[in-house]
C-alpha positions in Angstrom: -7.6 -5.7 -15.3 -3.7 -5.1 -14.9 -3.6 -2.5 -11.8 0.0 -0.4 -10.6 -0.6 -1.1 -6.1 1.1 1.1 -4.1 1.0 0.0 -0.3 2.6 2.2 2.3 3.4 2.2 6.4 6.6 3.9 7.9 9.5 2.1 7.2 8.4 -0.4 4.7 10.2 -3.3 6.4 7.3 -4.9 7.6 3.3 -4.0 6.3 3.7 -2.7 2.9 6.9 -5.0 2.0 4.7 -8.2 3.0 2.1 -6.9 0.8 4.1 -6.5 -2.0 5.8 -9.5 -1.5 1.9 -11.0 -1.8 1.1 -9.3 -4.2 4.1 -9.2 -6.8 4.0 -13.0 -7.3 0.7 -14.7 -8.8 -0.7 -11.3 -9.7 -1.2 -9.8 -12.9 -0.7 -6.4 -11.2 2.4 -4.1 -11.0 3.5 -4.2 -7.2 5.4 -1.6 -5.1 5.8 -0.2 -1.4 6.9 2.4 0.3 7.3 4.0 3.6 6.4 7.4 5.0 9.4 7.5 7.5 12.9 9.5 6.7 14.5 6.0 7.1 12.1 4.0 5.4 13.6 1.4 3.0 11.9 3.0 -0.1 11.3 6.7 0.9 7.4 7.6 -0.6 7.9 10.0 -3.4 5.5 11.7 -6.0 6.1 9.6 -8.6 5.4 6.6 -6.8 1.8 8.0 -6.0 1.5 9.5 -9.8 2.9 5.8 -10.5 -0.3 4.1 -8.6 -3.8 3.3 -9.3 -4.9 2.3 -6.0 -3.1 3.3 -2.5 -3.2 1.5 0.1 -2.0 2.7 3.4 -1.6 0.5 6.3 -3.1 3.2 8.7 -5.2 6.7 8.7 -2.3 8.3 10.2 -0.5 7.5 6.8 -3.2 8.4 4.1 -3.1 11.4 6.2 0.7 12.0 5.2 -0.7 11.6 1.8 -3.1 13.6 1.5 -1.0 16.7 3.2 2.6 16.1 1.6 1.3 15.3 -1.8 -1.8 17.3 -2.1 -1.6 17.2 -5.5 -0.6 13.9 -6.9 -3.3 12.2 -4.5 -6.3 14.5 -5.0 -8.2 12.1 -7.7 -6.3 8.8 -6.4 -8.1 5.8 -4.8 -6.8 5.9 -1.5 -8.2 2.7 0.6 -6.7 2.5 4.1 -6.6 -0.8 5.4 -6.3 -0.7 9.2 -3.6 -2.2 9.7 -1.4 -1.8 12.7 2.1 -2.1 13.4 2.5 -5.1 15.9 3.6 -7.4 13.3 6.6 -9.5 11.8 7.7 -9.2 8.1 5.5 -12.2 6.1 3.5 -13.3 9.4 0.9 -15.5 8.6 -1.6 -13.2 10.5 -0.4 -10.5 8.7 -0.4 -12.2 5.2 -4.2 -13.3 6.0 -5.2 -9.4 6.7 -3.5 -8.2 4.1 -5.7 -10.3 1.4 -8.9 -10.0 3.3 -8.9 -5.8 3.4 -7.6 -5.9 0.0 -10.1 -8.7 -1.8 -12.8 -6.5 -2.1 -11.0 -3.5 -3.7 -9.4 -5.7 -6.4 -12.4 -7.6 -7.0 -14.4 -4.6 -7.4 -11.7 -3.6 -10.4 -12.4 -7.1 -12.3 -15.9 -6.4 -12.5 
């Protein structure tokens, strides 16, 4: 099942842009990222939530932003934090290896 995957942290330099750098090659799914941060390198926007099918932020502190700047546009989403915190390097192999494992089960779940 072809799925639009929104992942989000603060700048989108490092987090979400590895896991859309996963996830946008070898995928059947539609890939972006974002970041919560004035500065980030894509600035999170409605559209981009109205845009998703699943969410996934890299911490609480970011589904929060969400939830409270896009009450909205996030009310019926699937939001699915994944607990990831910033004390990584852009396409890490620690990183890359967390990304798939909190993610597996939410897209497997969708290909049942």
């Amino acid at each position: 099942m072809h799925m639009n995957l929104l992942f989000i942290c603060r700048h989108n330099v490092t987090r979400s842009l590895t896991a859309e750098t996963i996830y946008t090659s070898g995928t059947h799914h539609s890939v972006k990222s974002a970041g919560t941060s004035t500065y980030a390198r894509v600035k999170l926007t409605s559209e981009l939530i109205n845009w998703a099918d699943i969410i996934f932020p890299m911490e609480m502190k970011h589904e929060e932003f969400i939830r409270k700047k896009f009450p909205d546009e996030s009310a019926k989403k699937r939001i699915i934090c994944l607990d990831i915190p910033d004390n990584y390097y852009y396409m890490e192999p620690a990183l890359v290896d967390l990304i798939k494992v909190r993610t597996a089960q939410s897209l497997e779940e969708d290909q049942l």
